[in-house]
C-alpha positions as CSV (number, residue, x, y, z in Angstrom):
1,X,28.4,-62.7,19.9
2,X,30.6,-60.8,17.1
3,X,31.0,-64.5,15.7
4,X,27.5,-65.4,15.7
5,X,26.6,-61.8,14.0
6,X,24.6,-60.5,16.9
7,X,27.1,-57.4,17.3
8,X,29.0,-55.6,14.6
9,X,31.8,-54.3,16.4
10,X,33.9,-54.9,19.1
11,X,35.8,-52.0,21.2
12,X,38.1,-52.7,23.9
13,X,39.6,-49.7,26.0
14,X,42.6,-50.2,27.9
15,X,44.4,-47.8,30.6
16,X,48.2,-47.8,30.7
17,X,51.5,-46.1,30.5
18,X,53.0,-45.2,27.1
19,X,56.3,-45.3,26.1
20,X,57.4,-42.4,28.3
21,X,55.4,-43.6,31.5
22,X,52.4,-41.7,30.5
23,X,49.0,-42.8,31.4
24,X,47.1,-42.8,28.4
25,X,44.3,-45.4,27.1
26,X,44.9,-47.5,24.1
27,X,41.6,-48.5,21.9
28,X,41.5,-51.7,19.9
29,X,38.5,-51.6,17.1
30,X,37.4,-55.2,16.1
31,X,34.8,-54.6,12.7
32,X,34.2,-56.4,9.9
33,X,36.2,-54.2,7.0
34,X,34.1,-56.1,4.2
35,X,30.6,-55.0,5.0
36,X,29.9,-51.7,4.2
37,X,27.7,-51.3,7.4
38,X,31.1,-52.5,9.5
39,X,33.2,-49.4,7.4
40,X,30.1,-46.8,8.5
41,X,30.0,-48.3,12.1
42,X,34.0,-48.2,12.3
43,X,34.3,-44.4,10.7
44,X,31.1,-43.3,13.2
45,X,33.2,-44.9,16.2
46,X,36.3,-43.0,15.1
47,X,34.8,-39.7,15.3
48,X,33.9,-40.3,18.9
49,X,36.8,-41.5,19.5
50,X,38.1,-38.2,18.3
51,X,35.8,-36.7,20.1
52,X,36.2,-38.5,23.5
53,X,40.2,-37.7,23.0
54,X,39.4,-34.1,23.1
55,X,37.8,-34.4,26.3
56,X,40.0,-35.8,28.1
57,X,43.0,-33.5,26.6
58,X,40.9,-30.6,27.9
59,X,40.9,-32.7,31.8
60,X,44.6,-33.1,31.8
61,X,45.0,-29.3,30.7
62,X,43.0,-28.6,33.2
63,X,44.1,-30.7,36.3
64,X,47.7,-29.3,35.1
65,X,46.3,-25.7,35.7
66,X,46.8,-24.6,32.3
67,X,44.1,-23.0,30.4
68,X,42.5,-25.3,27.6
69,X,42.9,-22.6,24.5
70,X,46.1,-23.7,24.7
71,X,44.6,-27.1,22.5
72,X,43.6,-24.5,19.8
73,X,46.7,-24.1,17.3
74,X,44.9,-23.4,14.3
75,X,41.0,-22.4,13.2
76,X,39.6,-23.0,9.5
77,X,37.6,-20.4,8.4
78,X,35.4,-21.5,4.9
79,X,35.4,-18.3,2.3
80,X,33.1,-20.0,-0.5
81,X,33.2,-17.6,-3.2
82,X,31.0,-19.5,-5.8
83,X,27.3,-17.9,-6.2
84,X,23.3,-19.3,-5.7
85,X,23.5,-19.6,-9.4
86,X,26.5,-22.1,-9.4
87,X,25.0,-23.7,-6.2
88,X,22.3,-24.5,-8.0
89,X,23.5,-25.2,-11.5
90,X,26.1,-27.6,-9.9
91,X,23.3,-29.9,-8.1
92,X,20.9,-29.7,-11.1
93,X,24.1,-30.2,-13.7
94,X,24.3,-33.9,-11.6
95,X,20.9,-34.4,-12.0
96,X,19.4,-33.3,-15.2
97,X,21.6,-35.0,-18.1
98,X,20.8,-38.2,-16.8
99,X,17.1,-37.6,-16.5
100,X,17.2,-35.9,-20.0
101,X,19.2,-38.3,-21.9
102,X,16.8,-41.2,-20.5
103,X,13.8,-39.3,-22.0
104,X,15.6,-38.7,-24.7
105,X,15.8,-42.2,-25.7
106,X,12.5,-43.5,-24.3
107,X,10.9,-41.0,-26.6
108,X,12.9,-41.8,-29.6
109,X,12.6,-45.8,-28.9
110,X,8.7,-46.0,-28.4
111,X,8.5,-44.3,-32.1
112,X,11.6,-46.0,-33.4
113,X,10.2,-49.5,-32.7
114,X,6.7,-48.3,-34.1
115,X,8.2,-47.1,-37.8
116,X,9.9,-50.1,-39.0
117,X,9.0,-52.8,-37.0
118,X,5.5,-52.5,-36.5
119,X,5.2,-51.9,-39.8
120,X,6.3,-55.4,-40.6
121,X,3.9,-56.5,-37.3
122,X,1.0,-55.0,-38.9
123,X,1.8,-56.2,-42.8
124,X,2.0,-52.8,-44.3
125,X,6.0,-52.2,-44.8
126,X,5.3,-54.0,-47.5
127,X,2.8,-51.6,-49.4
128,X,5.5,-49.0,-48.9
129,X,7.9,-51.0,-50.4
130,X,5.6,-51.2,-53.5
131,X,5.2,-47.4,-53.7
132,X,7.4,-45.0,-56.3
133,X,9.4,-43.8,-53.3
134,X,13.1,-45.1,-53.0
135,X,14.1,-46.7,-49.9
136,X,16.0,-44.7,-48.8
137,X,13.8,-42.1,-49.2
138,X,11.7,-44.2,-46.4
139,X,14.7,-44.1,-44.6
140,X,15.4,-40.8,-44.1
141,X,11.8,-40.0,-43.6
142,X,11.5,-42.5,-40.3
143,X,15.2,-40.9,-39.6
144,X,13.3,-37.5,-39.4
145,X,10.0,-38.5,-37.8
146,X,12.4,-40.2,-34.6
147,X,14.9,-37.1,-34.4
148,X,11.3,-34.7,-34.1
149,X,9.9,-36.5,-31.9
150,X,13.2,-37.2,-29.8
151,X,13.6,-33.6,-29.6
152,X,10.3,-32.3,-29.1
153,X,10.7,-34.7,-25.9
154,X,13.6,-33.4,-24.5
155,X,12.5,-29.4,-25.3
156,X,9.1,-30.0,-23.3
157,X,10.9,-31.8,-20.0
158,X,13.8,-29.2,-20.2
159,X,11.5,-26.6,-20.3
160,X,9.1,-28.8,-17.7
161,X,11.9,-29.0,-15.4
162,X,12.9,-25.3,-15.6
163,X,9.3,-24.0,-14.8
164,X,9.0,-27.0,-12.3
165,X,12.5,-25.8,-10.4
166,X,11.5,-22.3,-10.5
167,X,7.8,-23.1,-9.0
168,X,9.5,-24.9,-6.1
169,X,12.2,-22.3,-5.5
170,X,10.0,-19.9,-5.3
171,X,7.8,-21.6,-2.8
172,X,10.7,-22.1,-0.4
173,X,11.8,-18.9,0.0
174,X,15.3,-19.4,-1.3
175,X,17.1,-16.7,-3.3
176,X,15.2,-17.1,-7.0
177,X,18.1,-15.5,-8.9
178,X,19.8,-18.6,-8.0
179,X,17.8,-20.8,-10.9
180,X,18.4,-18.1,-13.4
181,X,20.1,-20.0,-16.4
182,X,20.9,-17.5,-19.4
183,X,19.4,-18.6,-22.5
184,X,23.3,-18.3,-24.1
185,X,23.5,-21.6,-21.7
186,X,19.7,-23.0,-22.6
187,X,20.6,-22.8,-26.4
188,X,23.7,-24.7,-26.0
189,X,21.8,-27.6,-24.1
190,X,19.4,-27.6,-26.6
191,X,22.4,-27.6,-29.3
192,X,24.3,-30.6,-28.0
193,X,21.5,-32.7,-27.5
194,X,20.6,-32.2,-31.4
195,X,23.7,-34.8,-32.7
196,X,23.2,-37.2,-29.6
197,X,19.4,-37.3,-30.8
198,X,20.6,-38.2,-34.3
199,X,23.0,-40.5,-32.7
200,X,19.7,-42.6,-30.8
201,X,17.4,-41.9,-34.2
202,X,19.9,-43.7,-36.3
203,X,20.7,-47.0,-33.5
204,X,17.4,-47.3,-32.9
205,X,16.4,-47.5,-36.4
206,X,18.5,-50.3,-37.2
207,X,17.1,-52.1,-34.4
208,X,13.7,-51.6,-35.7
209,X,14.6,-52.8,-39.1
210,X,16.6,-55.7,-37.9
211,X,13.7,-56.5,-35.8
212,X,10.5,-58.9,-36.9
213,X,8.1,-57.5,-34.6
214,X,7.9,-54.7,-32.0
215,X,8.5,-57.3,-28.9
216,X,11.6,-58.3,-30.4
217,X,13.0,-54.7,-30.8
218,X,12.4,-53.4,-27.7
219,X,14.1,-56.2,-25.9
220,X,17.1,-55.1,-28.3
221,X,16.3,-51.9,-27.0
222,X,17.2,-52.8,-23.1
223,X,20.9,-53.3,-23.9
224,X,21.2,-49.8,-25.5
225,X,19.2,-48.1,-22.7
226,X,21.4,-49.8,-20.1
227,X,24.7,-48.6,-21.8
228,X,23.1,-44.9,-22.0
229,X,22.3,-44.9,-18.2
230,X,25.6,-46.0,-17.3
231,X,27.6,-43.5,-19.4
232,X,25.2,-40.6,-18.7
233,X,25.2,-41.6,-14.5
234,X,29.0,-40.3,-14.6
235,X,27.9,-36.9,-13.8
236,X,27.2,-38.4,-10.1
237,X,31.0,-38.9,-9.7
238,X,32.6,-36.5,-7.9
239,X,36.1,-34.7,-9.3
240,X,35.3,-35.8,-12.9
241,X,35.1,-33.0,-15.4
242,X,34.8,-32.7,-18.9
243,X,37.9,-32.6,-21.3
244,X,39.4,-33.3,-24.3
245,X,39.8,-36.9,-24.3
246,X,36.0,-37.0,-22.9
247,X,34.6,-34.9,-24.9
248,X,35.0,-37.9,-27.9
249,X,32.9,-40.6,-25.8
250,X,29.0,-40.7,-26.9
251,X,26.8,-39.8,-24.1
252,X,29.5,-39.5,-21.5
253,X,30.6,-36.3,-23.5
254,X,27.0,-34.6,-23.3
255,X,26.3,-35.4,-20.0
256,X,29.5,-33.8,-18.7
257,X,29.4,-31.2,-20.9
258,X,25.7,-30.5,-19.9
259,X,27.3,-30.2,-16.0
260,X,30.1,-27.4,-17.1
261,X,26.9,-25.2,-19.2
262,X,25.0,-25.6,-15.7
263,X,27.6,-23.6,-13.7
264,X,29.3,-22.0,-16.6
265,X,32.4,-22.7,-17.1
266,X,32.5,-25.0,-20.4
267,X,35.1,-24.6,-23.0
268,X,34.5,-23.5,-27.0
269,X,36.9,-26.7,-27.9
270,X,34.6,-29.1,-25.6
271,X,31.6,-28.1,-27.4
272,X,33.3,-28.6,-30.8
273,X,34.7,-32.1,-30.3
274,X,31.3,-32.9,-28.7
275,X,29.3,-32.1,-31.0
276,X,32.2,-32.8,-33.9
277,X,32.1,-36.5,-32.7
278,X,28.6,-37.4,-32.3
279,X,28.3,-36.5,-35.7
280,X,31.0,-38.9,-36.6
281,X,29.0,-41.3,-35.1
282,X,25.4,-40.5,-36.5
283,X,27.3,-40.9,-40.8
284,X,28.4,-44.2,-39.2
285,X,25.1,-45.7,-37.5
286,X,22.6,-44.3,-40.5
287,X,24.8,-45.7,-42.8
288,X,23.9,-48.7,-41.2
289,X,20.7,-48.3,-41.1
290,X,20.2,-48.0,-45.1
291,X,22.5,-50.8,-45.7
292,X,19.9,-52.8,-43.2
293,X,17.2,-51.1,-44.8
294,X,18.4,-52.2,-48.7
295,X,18.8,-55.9,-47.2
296,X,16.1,-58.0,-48.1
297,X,17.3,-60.7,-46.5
298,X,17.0,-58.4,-42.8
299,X,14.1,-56.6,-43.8
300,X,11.9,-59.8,-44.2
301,X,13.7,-62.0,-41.4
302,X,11.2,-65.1,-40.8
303,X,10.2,-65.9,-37.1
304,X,12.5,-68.9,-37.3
305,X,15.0,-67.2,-38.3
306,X,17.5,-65.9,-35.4
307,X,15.5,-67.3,-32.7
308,X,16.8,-68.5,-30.0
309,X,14.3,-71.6,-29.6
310,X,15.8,-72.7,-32.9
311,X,19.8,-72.2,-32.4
312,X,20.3,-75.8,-31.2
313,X,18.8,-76.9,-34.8
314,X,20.6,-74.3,-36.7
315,X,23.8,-73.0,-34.9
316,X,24.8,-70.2,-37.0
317,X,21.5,-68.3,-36.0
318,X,23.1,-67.8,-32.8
319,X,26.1,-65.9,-33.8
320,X,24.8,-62.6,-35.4
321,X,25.5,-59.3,-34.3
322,X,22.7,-58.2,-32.0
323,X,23.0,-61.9,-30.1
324,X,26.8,-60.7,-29.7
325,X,25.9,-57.2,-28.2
326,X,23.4,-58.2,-25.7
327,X,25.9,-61.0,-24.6
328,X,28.7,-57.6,-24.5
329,X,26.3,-55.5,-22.6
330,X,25.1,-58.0,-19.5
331,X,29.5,-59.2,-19.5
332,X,29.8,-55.8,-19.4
333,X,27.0,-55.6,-16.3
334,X,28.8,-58.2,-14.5
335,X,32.1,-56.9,-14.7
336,X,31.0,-53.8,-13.1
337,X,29.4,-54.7,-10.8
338,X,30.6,-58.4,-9.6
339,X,33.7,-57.8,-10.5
340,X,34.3,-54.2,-9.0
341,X,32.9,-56.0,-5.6
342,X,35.3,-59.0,-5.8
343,X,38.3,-56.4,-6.6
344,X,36.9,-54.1,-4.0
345,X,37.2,-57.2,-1.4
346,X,41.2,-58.3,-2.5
347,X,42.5,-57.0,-5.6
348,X,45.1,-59.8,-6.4
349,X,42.2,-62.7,-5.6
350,X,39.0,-60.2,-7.5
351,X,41.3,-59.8,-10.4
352,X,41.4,-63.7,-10.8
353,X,38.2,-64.6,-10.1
354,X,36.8,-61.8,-12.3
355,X,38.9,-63.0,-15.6
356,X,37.8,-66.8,-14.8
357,X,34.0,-66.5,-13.4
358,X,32.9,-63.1,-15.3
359,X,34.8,-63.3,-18.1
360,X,35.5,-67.2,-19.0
361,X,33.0,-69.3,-17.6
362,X,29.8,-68.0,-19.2
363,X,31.5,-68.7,-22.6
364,X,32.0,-72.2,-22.1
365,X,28.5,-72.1,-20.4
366,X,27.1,-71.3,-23.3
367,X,28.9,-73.7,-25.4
368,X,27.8,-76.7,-23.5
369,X,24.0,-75.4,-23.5
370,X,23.7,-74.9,-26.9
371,X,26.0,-77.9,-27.7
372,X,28.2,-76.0,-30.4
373,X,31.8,-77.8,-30.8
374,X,34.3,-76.0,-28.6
375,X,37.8,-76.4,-30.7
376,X,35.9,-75.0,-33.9
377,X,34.5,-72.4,-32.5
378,X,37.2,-70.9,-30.3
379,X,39.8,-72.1,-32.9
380,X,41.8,-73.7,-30.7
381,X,43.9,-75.8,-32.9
382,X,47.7,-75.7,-32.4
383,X,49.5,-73.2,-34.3
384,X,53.1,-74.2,-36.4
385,X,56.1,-74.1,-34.0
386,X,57.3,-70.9,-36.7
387,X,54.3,-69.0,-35.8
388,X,55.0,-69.7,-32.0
389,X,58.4,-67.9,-32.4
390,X,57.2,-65.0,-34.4
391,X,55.0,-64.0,-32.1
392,X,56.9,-62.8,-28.9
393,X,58.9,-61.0,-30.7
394,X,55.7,-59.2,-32.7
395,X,54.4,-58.6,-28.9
396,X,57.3,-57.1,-27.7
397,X,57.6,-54.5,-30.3
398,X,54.0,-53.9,-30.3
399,X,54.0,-53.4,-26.2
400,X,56.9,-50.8,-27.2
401,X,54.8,-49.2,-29.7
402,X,51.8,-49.2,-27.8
403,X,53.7,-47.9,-24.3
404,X,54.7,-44.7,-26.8
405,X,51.3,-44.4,-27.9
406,X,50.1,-44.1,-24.4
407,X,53.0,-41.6,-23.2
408,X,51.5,-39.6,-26.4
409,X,48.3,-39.2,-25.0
410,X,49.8,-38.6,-21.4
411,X,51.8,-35.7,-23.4
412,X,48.4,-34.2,-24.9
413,X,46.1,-35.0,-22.6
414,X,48.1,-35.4,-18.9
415,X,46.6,-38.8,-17.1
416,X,44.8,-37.9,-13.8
417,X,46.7,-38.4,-10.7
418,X,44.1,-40.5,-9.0
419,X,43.9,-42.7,-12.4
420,X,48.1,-43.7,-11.9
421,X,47.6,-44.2,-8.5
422,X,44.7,-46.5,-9.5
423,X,47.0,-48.2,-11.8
424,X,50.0,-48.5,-10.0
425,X,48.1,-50.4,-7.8
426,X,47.9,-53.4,-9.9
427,X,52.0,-52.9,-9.8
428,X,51.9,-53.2,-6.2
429,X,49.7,-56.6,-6.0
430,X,51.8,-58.6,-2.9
431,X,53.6,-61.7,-3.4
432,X,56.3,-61.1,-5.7
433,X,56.9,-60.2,-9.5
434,X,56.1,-63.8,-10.7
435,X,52.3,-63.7,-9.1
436,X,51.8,-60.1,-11.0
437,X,52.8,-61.2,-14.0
438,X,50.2,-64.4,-13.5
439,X,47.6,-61.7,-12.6
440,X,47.9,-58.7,-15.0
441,X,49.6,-60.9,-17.4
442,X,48.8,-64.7,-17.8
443,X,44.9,-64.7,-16.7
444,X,44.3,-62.3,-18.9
445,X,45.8,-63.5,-22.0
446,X,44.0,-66.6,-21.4
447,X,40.1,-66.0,-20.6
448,X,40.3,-62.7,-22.2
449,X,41.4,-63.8,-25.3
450,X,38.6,-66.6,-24.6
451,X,35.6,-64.2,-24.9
452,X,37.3,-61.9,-27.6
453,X,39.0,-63.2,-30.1
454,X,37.5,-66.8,-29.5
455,X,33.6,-66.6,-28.8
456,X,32.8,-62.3,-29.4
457,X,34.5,-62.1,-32.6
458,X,32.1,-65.5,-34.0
459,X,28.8,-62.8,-33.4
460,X,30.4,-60.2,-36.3
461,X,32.6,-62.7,-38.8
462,X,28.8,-62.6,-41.3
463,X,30.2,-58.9,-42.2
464,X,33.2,-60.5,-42.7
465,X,36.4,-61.0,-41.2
466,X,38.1,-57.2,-41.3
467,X,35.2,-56.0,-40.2
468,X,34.9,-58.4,-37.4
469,X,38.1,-57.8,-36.1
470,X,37.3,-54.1,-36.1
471,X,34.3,-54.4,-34.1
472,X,36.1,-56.9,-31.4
473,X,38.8,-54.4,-31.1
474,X,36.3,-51.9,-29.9
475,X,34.3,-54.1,-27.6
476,X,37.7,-55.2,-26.5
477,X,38.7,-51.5,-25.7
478,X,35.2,-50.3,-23.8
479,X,35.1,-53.3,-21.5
480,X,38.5,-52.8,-20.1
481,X,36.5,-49.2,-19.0
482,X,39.4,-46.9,-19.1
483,X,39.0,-43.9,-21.7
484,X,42.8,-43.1,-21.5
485,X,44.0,-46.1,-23.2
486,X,41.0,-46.9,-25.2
487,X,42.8,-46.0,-28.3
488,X,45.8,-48.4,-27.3
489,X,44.0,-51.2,-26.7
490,X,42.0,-50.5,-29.3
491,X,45.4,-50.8,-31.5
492,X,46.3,-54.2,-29.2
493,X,42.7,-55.9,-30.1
494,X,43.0,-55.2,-33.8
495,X,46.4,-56.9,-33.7
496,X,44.9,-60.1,-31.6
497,X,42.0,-60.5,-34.3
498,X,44.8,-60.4,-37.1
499,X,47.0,-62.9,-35.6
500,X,43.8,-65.6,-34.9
501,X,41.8,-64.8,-38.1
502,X,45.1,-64.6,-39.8
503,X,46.4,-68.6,-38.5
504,X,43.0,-70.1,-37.4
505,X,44.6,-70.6,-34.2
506,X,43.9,-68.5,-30.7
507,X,46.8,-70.1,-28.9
508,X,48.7,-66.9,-31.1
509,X,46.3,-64.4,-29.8
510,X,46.6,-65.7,-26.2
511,X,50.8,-65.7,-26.1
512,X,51.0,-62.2,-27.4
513,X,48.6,-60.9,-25.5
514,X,50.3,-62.6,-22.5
515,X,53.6,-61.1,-23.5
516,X,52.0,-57.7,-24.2
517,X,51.1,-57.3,-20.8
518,X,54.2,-58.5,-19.4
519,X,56.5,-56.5,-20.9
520,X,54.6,-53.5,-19.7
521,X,54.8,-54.5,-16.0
522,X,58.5,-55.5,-16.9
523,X,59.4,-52.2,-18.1
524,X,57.4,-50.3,-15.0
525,X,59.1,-52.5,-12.9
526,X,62.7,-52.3,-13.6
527,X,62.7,-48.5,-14.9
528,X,64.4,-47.3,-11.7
529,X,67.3,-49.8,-12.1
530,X,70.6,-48.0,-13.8
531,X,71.2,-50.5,-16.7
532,X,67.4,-49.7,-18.0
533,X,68.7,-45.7,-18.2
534,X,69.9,-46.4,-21.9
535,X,66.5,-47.5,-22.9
536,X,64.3,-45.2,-20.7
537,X,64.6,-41.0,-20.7
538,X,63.1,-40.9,-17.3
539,X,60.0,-42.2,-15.8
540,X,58.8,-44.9,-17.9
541,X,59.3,-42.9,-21.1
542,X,60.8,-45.0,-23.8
543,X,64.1,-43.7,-25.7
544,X,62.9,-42.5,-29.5
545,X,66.0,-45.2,-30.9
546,X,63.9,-47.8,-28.6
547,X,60.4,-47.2,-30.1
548,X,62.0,-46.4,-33.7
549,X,63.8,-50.4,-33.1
550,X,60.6,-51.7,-31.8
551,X,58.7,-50.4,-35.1
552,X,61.5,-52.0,-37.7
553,X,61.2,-55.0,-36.0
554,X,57.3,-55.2,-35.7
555,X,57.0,-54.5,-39.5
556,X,59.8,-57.2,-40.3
557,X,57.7,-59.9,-38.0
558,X,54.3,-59.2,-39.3
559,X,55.5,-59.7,-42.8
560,X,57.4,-62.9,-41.8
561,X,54.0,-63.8,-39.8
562,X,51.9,-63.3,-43.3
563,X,54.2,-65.4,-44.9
564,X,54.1,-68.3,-42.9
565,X,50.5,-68.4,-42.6
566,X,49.4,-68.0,-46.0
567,X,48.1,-71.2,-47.0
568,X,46.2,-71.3,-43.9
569,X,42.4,-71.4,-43.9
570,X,41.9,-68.2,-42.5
571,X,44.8,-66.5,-44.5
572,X,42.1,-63.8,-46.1
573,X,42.9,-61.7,-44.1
């Protein structure tokens, strides 16, 4: 019956003595550990097991003539001290900045999509363009009319929801002083949101513009929308709070910070780098916006022109920037979610078949579908046997550099405990050193290196090739979804671009990056041994002769590396 799936579980209770002669029964549990029904049906069974346990301790107390309070060694008594404000501000601090930050950006995308490209839908962008106004001028007027009506969006739900909250405490009887937010806390809320508005205003405005028709942009819209729901749904995870290193990531910083305001215990410096940051952002994304705007070329893009019907005629429509960020955003989807439930089933196998089905097969899928010629456009042409031997020694001094980077950060912003015990995890993978190195190290030089530097960074190179390495680097940093070593892999990714842009060959990429990794899990692997005390002050904290060794010799390499590869075709950069 378990076999065939017409039970869940099976228990079997047995009666015998124990080790001592004592008659006690023995349970065996038989569930099936994958399923998340057979976890709830195993953890419900345990609790009546627990139960059951305590009944019978209570019979042999008795039958021994003892009295049963003798089972009571220790009573828990819960003293919450926090208030119906913070109750309440806690639950609607979960709940609110992803509501908010999803209206935010419905409101701002249904105008957005309206301004620009409807404009060209309807035929009269170009009797603007005529007029005595600049452009940019135009620009920043459309930049306005989205932030206003953003805003005026999220000030009538916030205020919506606060009546709304207060109607139905009322109703229920509960203690009304618990939805009293003071308007020290309202203004902030309304302050933070002002940048991430500006943020949205500007993103979707270059979507509008890049856009020929209003169809087109709000499918380009989806992506964006999908991102912001994600970051701003991390309010629903328990233990996570908002600090330093947060406060720099877009939307994940406002919602978090919109949970501390709620019960009152946000920081000055939080709201500073929040808002400080988003700012940041907004100079970059309406800059490019009125370089979009100013391009004539984007402004009047023909139907033909980037469609997808016609890639297989003209291949170089498929690789342009927005093509390269929808493909980011559903890879990013998939390793989520299929890959968190392969890993979630067996780490060592998940981690495998997440680098070869999630993140290398669709790439070559896509190659043989639109027929585009695989060596050229992963650049996998074989590198000179002197660029071969530069390299492991450029990835060894970099994985030195870039382990002091990270114990940096640990120093300025401590890592989480539950984040090394995360990571140590992949340190612990069974079956020996050689089969973690394949794992953490080899896979994902290979397939990562695949999508990156081979396939992602073809959707950018039209801005050119710096630029295109800058932008993989990032997308290389957010999909490995770790904000504590973003900026380290950030530094790793600009570093992979260089050394395939730089030789035309992503055999270099895929070696260091192989390398990278494995020196990491070398040096967290042998730190405890007594011949690695002269390179390691303690922990896995590198010595500073180590790291100032590692940065002579990276400098020396990468100037040897330029050399040799500069009558290569990609030696522009």
């Amino acid at each position: 019956l378990y076999k065939d799936k017409a039970i869940d579980a099976i228990l079997t209770l047995k009666l015998g003595p124990d080790s001592l002669g004592t008659m006690m029964y023995f349970a065996e549990l038989q569930f099936d550990g994958s399923s998340e029904k057979g976890r709830l049906l195993r953890d419900k069974i345990q609790e009546k097991i627990k139960a059951g346990e305590r009944i019978l301790l209570e019979n042999r107390i008795i039958s021994l003539g003892a009295d049963t309070s003798l089972l009571k060694v220790l009573e828990l008594k819960p003293l919450d001290t926090s208030s119906s404000e913070k109750k309440l501000g806690s639950i609607l601090g979960m709940i609110l900045p992803y509501l908010l930050i999803m209206l935010l950006i419905t409101g701002a995308a249904v105008v957005a999509s309206d301004l620009v490209a409807g404009e060209k839908e309807r035929k009269t962008l170009e009797t603007l363009l005529v007029s005595s106004a600049a452009r940019n001028e135009f620009v920043l007027g459309k930049y306005l009319t989205i932030i206003t009506f953003a805003m005026v969006n999220v000030f009538i739900n916030l205020f919506s929801l606060f009546f709304s909250m207060r109607y139905m405490i009322s109703q229920s009887g509960l203690e009304f002083s618990g939805l009293a937010m003071p308007l020290e806390g309202f203004g902030i809320l309304l302050l933070v949101f002002i940048p991430l508005a500006t943020l949205f205003a500007a993103i979707l405005l270059s979507i509008s513009t890049f856009s020929k028709n209003m169809k087109e942009s709000r499918s380009y819209e989806q992506p964006l929308m999908l991102i912001a729901m994600f970051a701003s749904m991390i309010t629903f995870f328990p233990g996570i709070e908002i600090s330093n290193l947060f406060a720099i990531i877009p939307v994940v910083n406002i919602a978090l910070l919109f949970k501390a305001v709620m019960i009152n215990e946000y920081q000055l410096s939080h709201l500073l780098l929040t808002i400080g940051s988003t700012i940041l952002l907004d100079v970059i994304a309406i800059w490019i916006t009125i370089r979009l705007f100013n391009t004539e070329k984007v402004l009047f893009r023909s139907d033909d022109e980037g469609s997808l019907k016609n890639v297989k005629k003209e291949k170089r429509n498929l690789f342009n920037p927005f093509y390269g960020m929808i493909y980011f955003v559903i890879a990013l989807v998939l390793l989520y979610y299929l890959g968190g439930w392969l890993q979630a089933k067996d780490l060592a196998k998940g981690l495998m078949q997440t680098q070869v089905f999630v993140i290398g097969l669709p790439v070559f899928l896509i190659i043989r579908v639109f027929k585009l010629r695989e060596k050229e456009i992963l650049r996998t042409k074989a590198p000179r046997p002197l660029e071969i031997l530069l390299v492991p020694f450029i990835s060894v001094s970099a994985a030195v550099l870039v382990a002091s980077l990270s114990q940096l950060i640990d120093f300025i912003y401590p890592f989480p405990d539950e984040y090394l015990k995360i990571m140590n995890k992949l340190f612990q993978i069974e079956g020996g050193l050689w089969r973690i190195l394949l794992i953490v190290a080899v896979f994902p030089g290979i397939f990562e290196e695949i999508m990156f530097r081979g396939f992602m960074i073809r959707f950018f190179e039209g801005n050119g090739k710096k630029m295109a390495v800058i932008i993989g680097a990032i997308l290389f940093a957010a999909f490995h979804l770790d904000p504590f070593r973003f900026f380290p892999v950030f530094l790793l990714g600009l570093l992979l671009g260089y050394l395939t842009l730089r030789s035309g060959s992503l055999y270099n990429s895929m070696l260091c990056h192989a390398v990278n990794n494995g020196t990491a899990i070398l040096i967290s692997t042998y730190a405890s041994l007594p011949w690695m005390k002269q390179y390691i002050i303690s922990g896995e904290s590198l010595q500073w002769w180590v790291i100032g060794a590692a940065l002579v010799v990276f400098v020396i390499t990468i100037f040897a590396f330029q050399k040799v590869t500069a009558n290569k075709e990609m030696g522009d950069i």
